[in-house]
N, C-alpha and C positions, 0 to 999 in steps of 0.2 A: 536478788542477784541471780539465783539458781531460773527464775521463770525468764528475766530478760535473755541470759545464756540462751537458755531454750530456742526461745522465740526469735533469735538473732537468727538463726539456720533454714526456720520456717519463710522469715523474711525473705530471705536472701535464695531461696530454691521459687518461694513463688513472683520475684523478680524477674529467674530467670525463664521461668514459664511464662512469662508475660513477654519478654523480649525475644522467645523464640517464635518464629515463624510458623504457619496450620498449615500440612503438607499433606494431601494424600496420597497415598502409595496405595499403587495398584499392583498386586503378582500375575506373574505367568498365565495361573488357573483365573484370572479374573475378579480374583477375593482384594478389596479395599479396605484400609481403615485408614483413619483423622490420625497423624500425627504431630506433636510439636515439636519442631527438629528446630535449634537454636545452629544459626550459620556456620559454628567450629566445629558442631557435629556432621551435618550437611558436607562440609568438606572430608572430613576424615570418609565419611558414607558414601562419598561419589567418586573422592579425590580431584573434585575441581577447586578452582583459584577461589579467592574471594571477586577478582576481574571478574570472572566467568559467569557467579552469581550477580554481580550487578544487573545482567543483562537479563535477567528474571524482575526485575524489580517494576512492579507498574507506575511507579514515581517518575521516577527515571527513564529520559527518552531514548532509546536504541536501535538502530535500523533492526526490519529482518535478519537471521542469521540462524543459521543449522551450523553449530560448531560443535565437530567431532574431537574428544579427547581419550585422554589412555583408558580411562575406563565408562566413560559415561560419552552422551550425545546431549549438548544442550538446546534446546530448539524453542525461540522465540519466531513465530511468526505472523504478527499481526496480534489476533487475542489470542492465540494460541503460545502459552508457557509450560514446560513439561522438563524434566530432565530426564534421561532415558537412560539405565544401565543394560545392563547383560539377562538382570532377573524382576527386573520392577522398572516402574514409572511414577518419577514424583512430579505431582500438579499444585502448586500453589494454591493456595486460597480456594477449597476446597467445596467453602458455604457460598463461594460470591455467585448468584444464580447468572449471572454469564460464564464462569467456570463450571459447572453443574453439570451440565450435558456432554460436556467434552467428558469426566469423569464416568459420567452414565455411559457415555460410547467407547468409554478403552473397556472399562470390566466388561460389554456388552459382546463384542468383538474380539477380545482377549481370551474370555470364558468361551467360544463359538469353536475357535481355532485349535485345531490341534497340539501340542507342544511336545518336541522333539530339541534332542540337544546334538548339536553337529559335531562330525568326526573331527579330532582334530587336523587341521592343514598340514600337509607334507613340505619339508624345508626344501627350497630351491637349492640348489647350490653353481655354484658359477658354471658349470659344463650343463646344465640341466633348464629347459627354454621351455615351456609350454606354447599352447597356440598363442593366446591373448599375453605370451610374456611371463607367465607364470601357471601354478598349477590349483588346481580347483581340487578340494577337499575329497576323497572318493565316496562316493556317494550308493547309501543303497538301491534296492530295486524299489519299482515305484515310483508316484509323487513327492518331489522335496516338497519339506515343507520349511516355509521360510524362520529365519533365528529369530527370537522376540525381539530383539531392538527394532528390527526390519518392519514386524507386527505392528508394533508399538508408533515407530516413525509413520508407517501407513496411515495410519489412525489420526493422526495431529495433521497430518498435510493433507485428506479427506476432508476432515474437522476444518479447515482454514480455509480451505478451496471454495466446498460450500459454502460458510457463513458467508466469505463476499461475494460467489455467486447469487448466493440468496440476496444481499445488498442491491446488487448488481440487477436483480430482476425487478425488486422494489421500485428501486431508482428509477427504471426503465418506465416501469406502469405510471407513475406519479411525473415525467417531466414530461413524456410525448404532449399528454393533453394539456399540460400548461402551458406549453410552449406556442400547441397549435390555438389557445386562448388567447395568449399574447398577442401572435400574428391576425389576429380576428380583432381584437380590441385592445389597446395601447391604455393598461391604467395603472396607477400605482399599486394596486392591489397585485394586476397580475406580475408587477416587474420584481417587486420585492418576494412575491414566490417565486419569481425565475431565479432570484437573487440567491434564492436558501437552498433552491436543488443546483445551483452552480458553488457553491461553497460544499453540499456534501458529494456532489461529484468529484471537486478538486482534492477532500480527503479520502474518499475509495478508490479514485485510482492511482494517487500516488501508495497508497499503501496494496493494491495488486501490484505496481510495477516493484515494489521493493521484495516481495516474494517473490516475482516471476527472477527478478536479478540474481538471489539467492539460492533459489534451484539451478537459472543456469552458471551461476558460480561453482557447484557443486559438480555437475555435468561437467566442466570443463578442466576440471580439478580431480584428478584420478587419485593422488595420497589422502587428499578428504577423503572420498569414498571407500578406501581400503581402510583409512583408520575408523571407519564407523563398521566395522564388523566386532562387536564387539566380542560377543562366545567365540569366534574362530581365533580373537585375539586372545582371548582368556587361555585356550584350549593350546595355543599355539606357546607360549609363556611358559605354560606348565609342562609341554612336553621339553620346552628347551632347556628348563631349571634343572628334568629329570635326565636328558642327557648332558648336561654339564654335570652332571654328578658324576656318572659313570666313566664319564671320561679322566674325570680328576682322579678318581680310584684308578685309573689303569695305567693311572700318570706316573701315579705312584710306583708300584708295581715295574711297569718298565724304567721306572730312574734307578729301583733296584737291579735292575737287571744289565744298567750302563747301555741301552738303548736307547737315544734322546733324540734320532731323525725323525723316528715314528712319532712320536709323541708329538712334536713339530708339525708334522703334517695334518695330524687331528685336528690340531688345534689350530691348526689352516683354513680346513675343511669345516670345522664348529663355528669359525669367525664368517665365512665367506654364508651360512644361510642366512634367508632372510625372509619376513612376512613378506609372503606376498600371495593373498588372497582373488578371486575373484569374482570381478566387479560387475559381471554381467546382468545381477540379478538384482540391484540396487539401481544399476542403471536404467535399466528397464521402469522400475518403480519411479524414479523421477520424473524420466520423460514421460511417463501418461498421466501425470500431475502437471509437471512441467506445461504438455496440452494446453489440459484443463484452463491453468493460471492463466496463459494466454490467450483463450478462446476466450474468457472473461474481459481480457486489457480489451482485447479486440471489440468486444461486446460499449467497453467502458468509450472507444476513441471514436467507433461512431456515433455515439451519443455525444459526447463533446464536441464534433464537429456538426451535427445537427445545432446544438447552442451556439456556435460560432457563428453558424449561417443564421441563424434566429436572429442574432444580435448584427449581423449587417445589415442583413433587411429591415431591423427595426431602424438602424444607422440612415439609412437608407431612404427611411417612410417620413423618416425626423427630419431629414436634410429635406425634403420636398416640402413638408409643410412649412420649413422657414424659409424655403424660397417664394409658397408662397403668401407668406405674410408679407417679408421685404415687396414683394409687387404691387402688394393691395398697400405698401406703404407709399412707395411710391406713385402710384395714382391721386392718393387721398394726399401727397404733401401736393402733387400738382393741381388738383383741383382747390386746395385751401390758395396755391398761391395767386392762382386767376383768382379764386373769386377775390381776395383781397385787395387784388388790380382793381376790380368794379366798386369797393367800397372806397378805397382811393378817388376815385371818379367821381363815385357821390357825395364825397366828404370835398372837392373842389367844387363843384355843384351846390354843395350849402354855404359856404365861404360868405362872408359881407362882405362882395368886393363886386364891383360894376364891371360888367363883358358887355359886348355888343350882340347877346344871343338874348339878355334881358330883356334889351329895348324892342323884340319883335311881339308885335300887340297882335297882329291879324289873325295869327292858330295859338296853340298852346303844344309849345315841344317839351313838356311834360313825360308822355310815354315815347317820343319818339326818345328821347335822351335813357330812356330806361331802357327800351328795347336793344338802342345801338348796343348797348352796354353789357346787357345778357348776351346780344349774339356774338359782339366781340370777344365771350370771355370762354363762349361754348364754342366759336371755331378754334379760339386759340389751348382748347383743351381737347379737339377733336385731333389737330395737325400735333399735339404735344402724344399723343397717343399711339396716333400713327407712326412717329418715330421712335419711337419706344419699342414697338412693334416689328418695323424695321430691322433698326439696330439690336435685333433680339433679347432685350431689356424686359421686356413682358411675352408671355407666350399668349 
C-alpha cells in the first residue's frame, strides 16, 4: 500500500510532463534554455487565452497573425511561432530543426543588441495633444535603443521574410528552366514537373500574401500597434497603480477635511489619462518588412504569370496540332471514300452478269477500264481538295 501511495504521485507528475508542451525561452541577454511549460502555466506566464494559444499549434490550421495582448505579442507567421513578452521569447518546439535557426537567431541577435529599459510614458490627459496625437516617452541623449519586444518581433519578421524569400529564389532557379524545357519539348516528364512547381508556387504565395495581409493589417490598425509596446505598457501600469495610490490617500485626508470638490476633480483628471504611446518606431519597423514581403509577392506574380503564359502557349501548340490531325483526317476519310468509289467499279466489273462492253472482241479494255477509274478517282480527289482549300477547311 505504502509503495503504490508513493508511486501514484510519481505517475501522475510524469504525466504531467508528458503533456506539457518543449518551450524555449530566450532572455533579454540572449541566454536560452528547453522548458516544459504545460498550457495552464503558459497562460498564467503570458496571460494569454487558451484561443490565443491555439494559434501556435502546428496541427491546427491558422491564417497569419501578429496578435497584440496585455501582456504578451503572439506572432504566427508562416513557420514562424514565438510568443513575445516584455522580458523573453517563447519558441515552440525548440528540437524541431526547422525551429532551430530561428532560436539560434533570436539569442544571436538578442545577445548582439544593447538592452536598455524605457522611461516610463507620461499620461495624456484631455487638454494635452502631442504632434502625432499623443506623447512620446522622454527620451535620453543619444541613440534609442529599441524595447525588446520591438527586438524580438524584428527577429521573427526577418526570420519569415527570409525563409520565403529564400523559397522564393529557389522556386525561381528551378521553374524558369523548366518551363523554357516545356516550351522547347512538349512530354509528360516535363509537364508533370511543371505540374509540382505550379503546386509549390500556389502554396508560397498564398502563404506571402497572408503575411503581407497581416503586416498591412497592422499598419492600418494604430490601437494594434500601441498595444504591442509592451515595457512602455508595463511601465505606464505601474506608474498609474502608484499614482492611484496617492491619490486615494489624499482622498482621504481631504474627506477629513470636508473638501470634496477637489477630490472630484482628481479623480477627473486620473480617469481622463490615458496610454497613448508612440507608434512611430514600430511603424517604421513594419513598413521595411512590409517592402520586403511585397517585393517577394511581386517576385512570386511574375513568376505565375510567366506559367500562365507557359500554359497558353502550350494551349495553343496543342490546339494546332489537333487541327492538324482533324485535316490530315479529313484528306484520308476523302481519299478512302474515292478510292472506295473505284472498288465499287471493280466489284461491278466482276459481277456474272452480260453488258455490251463484254461482247467487244477487237482490243481488250482491260487497262483502259482501270485507268478510267484511277483518273476518275484522282480528279475527283484533286477538285475534293481544292475545295477544301477554298473553303478554308485545309490550310
Amino acid at each position: 500500500m505504502a509503495t503504490a501511495t508513493a508511486t501514484a504521485p510519481r505517475r501522475r507528475h510524469a504525466a504531467t510532463g508528458a503533456a506539457a508542451g518543449e518551450w524555449a525561452a530566450v532572455s533579454a541577454s540572449g541566454q536560452w534554455r528547453a522548458e516544459a511549460i504545460g498550457k495552464h502555466q503558459l497562460v498564467r506566464r503570458t496571460g494569454l487565452s487558451a484561443r490565443d494559444l491555439r494559434a501556435l499549434d502546428p496541427a491546427l490550421s491558422h491564417p497569419s497573425s501578429v496578435m497584440a495582448r496585455d501582456r504578451a505579442v503572439v506572432v504566427n507567421l508562416d513557420r514562424v511561432r514565438a510568443v513575445i513578452t516584455a522580458s523573453e521569447v517563447l519558441v515552440p518546439g525548440p528540437r524541431d530543426p526547422s525551429v532551430a535557426p530561428l532560436v539560434a537567431e533570436l539569442r544571436e541577435r538578442l545577445a548582439a543588441a544593447p538592452t536598455a529599459s524605457p522611461a516610463p510614458p507620461r499620461a495624456v490627459s484631455d487638454g494635452e495633444v502631442g504632434k502625432d496625437g499623443g506623447v512620446s516617452p522622454p527620451s535620453s541623449g543619444g541613440g534609442k535603443v529599441l524595447p525588446f519586444e520591438f527586438r524580438a518581433l524584428e527577429v521573427c519578421l526577418e526570420y519569415a521574410c527570409k525563409s520565403l524569400e529564400h523559397e522564393t529564389s529557389m522556386l525561381e532557379k528551378e521553374a524558369y528552366p523548366a518551363l523554357d524545357a516545356l516550351i522547347s519539348r512538349i512530354s509528360t516528364l516535363n509537364l508533370e514537373h511543371v505540374r509540382q512547381i505550379k503546386s509549390r508556387l500556389v502554396a508560397i504565395f498564398g502563404g506571402v500574401h497572408k503575411v503581407r495581409d497581416e503586416l498591412e493589417h497592422l499598419l492600418d490598425d494604430d490601437d494594434d500597434m500601441a498595444a504591442m509596446h509592451l515595457s512602455e505598457k508595463a511601465a505606464f501600469q505601474a506608474a498609474s497603480q502608484s499614482s492611484r495610490f496617492d491619490i486615494g490617500t489624499g482622498l482621504v485626508e481631504i474627506d477629513e477635511d470636508g473638501d470634496d470638490d477637489e477630490a472630484e476633480a482628481e479623480q477627473e483628471d486620473q480617469g481622463s489619462m490615458a496610454f497613448m504611446p508612440k507608434i512611430d518606431e514600430l511603424e517604421s519597423l513594419l513598413e521595411a518588412y512590409f517592402m520586403q514581403i511585397d517585393g517577394t509577392l511581386n517576385k512570386l506574380s511574375t513568376l505565375r504569370e510567366y506559367v500562365e503564359d507557359t500554359e497558353d502557349y502550350i494551349n495553343i501548340m496543342l490546339d494546332d496540332k489537333q487541327n492538324q490531325l482533324l485535316q490530315m483526317g479529313v484528306v484520308l476519310s476523302t481519299a478512302t471514300l474515292l478510292i472506295t468509289s473505284a472498288v465499287v467499279v471493280t466489284a461491278v466489273f466482276g459481277m456474272n452478269i452480260r453488258i455490251a462492253l463484254f461482247r467487244i472482241t477487237d482490243f481488250n479494255v482491260f487497262w483502259e477500264a482501270v485507268g478510267g477509274t484511277v483518273a476518275g478517282a484522282a480528279t475527283l480527289f484533286i477538285v475534293a481538295m481544292f475545295y477544301y482549300w477554298k473553303n478554308g477547311i485545309l490550310r
